[in-house]
C-alpha positions in Angstrom: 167.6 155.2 78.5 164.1 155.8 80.6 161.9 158.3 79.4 161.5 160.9 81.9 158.1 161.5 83.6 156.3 164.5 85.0 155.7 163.3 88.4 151.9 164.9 88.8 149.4 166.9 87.1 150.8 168.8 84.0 148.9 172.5 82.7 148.1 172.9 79.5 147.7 176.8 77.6 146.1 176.2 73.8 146.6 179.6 71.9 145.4 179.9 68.5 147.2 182.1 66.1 145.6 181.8 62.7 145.7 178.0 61.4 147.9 176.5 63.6 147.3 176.2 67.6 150.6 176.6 70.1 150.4 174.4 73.0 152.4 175.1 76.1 153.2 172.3 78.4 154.7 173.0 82.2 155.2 170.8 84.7 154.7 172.3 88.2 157.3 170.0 90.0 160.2 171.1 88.3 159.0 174.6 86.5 160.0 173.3 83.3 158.0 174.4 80.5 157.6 173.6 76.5 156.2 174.6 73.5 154.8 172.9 70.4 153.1 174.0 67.3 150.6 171.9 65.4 147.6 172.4 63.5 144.4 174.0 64.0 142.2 171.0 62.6 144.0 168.6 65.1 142.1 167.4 68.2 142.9 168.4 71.3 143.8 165.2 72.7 146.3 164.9 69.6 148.3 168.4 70.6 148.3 167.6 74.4 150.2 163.8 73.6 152.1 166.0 71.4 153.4 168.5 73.8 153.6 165.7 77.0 156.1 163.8 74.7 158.0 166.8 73.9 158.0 167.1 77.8 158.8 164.0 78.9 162.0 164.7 76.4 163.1 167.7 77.6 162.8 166.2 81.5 164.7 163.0 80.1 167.6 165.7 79.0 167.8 167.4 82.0 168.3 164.4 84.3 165.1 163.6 85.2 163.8 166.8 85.9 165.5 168.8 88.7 164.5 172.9 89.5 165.9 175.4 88.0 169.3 175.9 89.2 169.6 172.1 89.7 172.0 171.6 87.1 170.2 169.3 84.9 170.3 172.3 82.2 172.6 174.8 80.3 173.9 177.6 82.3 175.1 178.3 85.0 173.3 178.5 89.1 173.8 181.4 90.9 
């Protein structure tokens, strides 16, 4: 199976929250968004693979990545 990709850019939002760091991972193409934990004395470049592979996965389960609504995910359009 191929490993979807995010097509462009992908934002990155670091919050701390005591001695972990939460990373949030959206790709602007399809509006789908993730969210990892790891810890605080990681490096940056270490939470942001983190968060693209858990990205790419998510896009891979969805069918490559269609909208919302583009039933590549749970429920139902409307």
């Amino acid at each position: 199976m191929e490993q979807a990709r995010p097509r462009g850019e992908v934002y990155f939002e670091f919050q701390r929250i005591g001695a972990y760091v939460k990373v949030t991972a959206i790709d602007p193409d399809t509006l789908v968004e993730v969210s990892v934990t790891g810890a605080a004395t990681a490096t940056e470049a270490q939470l942001k693979q983190l968060a693209l592979r858990r990205l790419r996965f998510v896009l891979s389960k969805r069918g490559g990545g269609r909208g919302p609504g583009g039933g590549g995910g749970r429920g139902t359009a409307v």
